[in-house]
C-alpha positions in Angstrom: 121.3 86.4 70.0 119.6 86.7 72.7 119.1 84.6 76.5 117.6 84.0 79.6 119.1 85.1 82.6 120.3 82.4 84.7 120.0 82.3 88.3 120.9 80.1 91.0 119.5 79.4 94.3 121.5 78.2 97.3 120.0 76.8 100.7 121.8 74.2 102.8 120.1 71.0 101.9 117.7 72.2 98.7 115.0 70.7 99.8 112.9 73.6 100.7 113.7 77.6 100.4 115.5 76.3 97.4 113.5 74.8 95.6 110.3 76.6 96.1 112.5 79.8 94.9 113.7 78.2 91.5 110.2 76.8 91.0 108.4 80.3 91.9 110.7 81.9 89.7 110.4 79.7 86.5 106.5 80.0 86.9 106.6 83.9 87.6 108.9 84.7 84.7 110.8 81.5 82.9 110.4 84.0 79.3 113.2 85.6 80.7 115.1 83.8 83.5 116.2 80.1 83.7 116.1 78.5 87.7 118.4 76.4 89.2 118.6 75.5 92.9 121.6 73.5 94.9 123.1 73.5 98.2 126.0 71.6 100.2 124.0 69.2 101.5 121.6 67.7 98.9 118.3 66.0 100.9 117.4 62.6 99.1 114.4 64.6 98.3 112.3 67.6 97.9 110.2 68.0 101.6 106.7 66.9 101.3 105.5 70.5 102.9 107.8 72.3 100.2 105.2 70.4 97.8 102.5 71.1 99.2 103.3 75.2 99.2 103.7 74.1 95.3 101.0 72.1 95.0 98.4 74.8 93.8 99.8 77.6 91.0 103.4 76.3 89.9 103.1 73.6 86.9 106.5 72.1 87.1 106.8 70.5 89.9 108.2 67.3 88.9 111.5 68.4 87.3 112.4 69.9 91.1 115.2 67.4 93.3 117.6 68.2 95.4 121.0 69.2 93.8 125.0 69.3 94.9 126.1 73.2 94.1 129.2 71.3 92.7 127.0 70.4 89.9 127.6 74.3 89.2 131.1 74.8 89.7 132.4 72.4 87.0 134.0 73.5 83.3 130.9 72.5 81.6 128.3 74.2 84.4 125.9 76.8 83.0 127.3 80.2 83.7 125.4 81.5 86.0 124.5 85.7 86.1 123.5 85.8 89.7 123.7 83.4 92.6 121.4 83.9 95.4 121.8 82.6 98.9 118.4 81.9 101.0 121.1 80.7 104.3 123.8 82.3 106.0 125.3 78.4 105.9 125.9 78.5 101.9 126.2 82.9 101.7 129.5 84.1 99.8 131.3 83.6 102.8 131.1 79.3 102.1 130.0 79.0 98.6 132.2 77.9 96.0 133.7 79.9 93.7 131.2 79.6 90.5 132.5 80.2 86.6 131.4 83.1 85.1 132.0 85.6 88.1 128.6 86.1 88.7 126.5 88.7 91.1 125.8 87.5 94.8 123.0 88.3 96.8 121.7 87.0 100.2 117.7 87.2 101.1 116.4 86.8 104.4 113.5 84.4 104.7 112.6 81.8 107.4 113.6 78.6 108.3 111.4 76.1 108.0 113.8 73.0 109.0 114.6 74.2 112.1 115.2 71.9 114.6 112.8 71.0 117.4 109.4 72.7 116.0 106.7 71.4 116.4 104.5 70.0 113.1 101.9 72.6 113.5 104.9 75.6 113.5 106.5 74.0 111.3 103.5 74.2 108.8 103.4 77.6 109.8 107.1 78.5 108.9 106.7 77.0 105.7 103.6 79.4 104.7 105.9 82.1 105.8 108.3 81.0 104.1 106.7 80.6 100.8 105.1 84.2 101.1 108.7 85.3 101.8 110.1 84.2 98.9 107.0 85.2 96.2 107.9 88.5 97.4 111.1 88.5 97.2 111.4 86.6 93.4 108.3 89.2 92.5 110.5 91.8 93.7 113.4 90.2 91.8 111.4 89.8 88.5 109.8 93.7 88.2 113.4 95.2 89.1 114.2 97.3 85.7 117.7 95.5 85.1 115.6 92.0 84.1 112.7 93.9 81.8 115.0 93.2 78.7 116.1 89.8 77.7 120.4 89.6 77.6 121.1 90.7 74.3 118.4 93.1 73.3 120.1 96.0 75.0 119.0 95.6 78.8 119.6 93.9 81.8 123.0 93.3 83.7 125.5 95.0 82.5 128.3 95.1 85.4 128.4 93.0 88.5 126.5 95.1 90.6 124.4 93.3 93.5 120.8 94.4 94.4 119.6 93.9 97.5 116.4 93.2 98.2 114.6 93.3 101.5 113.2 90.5 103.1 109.0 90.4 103.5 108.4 90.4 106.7 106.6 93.2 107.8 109.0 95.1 109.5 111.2 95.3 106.6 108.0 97.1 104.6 107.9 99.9 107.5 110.3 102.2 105.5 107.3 104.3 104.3 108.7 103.3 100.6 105.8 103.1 97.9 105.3 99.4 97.4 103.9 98.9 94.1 102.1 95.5 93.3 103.0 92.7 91.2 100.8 91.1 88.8 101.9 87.1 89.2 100.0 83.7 88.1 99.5 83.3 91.9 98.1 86.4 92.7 98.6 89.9 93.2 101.6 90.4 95.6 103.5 93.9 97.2 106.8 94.3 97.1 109.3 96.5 98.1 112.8 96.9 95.7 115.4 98.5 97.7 118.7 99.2 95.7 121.9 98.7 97.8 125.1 99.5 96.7 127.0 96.6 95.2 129.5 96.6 98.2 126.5 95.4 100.0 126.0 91.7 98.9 124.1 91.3 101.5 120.2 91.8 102.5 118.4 91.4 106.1 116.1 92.5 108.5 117.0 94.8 111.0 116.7 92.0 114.3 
């Protein structure tokens, strides 16, 4: 029998990085992976600029709200095969400990909530933001390890963590081919670097 892969998203509030990463992801590729999002400190709601980023290309916007990762740490939670932190505020270092043992890896990507920003940056983080992440879950999506469904001979085997590097430009200078993507929201480059699983974490060199 065979099943999706199930991956989790964590950012501190899930109103945001979160959310835009479980929706991107279930657009891009929900044949073969189901989203979830949470965080520690669920907003009353999803942030009316993470809609708007959402607004054009991703269908299922309506399902998205703000979730308690403790929703996922329970006997009856969905056993998740990778967790994926988008803050160093919910990274492996805070999370809880989540059934099934599942892989852990951190991506690097801006914060939009920030405090003291004005609207106009603000806008502006969220766009980078948003572009971040496409490339990240596009990178995420065309890694070999998720081309089969679980069950038809392919895909995790071992709890091995993959890194993958953030999007911002200087993380792209490595002079490593960076093949494109072909997503419903356009034609995207990315860059998949394999880390060692010791490494469950990814940033940018600051």
């Amino acid at each position: 029998m065979t099943r999706k892969y199930k991956v989790l998203f964590l950012c501190r509030d899930n109103s945001a990085s979160g959310v835009i990463a479980e929706a991107l992801l279930r657009e891009l590729a929900g044949h073969r992976f189901e989203a979830f999002s949470a965080g520690p400190e669920p907003a009353a709601r999803v942030h009316p600029l993470a809609v708007a980023q959402l607004r054009s290309g991703v269908s299922a916007r309506d399902i998205l709200s703000p979730k308690s990762w403790l929703e996922f740490t329970g006997e009856w939670a969905p056993r998740m095969d990778l967790i994926i932190a988008l803050d160093e505020s919910v990274d492996e270092h805070h999370a809880p400990v989540f059934p099934g043992a599942p892989s852990l890896l951190a991506w690097s990507v801006a914060d939009p909530l920030v405090d003291g920003v004005p609207d106009d940056e603000r806008v502006r983080l969220f766009d980078k933001m948003f572009w971040q992440i496409v490339r990240q879950v596009s990178a995420l999506i065309a890694l070999p390890k998720f081309d089969t469904p679980r069950g038809q001979g392919g895909g995790i085997g071992n709890k091995a963590s993959t890194a993958l590097p953030a999007s911002d430009a200087r993380c792209t200078d490595s002079g490593l081919a960076s093949p494109p993507v072909e997503a419903s929201l356009g034609t995207v480059t990315v860059n998949p670097v394999i880390v060692s699983a010791e490494d469950r974490a990814t940033t940018c060199d600051s």
